[in-house]
N, C-alpha and C positions, 0 to 999 in steps of 0.2 A: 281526371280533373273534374269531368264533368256530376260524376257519383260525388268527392269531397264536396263540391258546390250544396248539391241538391241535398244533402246529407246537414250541412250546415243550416242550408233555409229550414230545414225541416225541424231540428233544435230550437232555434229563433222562433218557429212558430210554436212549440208545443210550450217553450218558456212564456212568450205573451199569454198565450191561453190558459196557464196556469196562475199567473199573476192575478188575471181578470176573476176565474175560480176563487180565490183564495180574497182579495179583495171584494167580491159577492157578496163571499158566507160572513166577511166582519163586519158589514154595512147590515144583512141580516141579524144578525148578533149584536149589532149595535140595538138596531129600533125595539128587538126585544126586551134588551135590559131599562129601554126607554120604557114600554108600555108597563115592564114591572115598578119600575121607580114610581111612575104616576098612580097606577092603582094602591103602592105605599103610603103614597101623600093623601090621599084621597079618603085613608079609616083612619 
């Protein structure tokens, strides 16, 4: 029981931590296609 338990947290947490990864790189991905947009407006 004790291994199911621990086995389970352990999912739960590689899932949050993957969430946060992946949420990161599209907040990065975001501001970049921002600074591109701006130097568009800009010429």
């Amino acid at each position: 029981m004790k291994t199911i338990t621990t086995l389970i947290a352990l999912s739960f947490a590689c899932l949050l931590a993957g969430c946060n990864t992946v949420k990161g790189v599209g907040q990065d991905v975001q501001k970049a296609g921002e600074k591109i947009e701006d130097a568009a407006r800009k010429k």
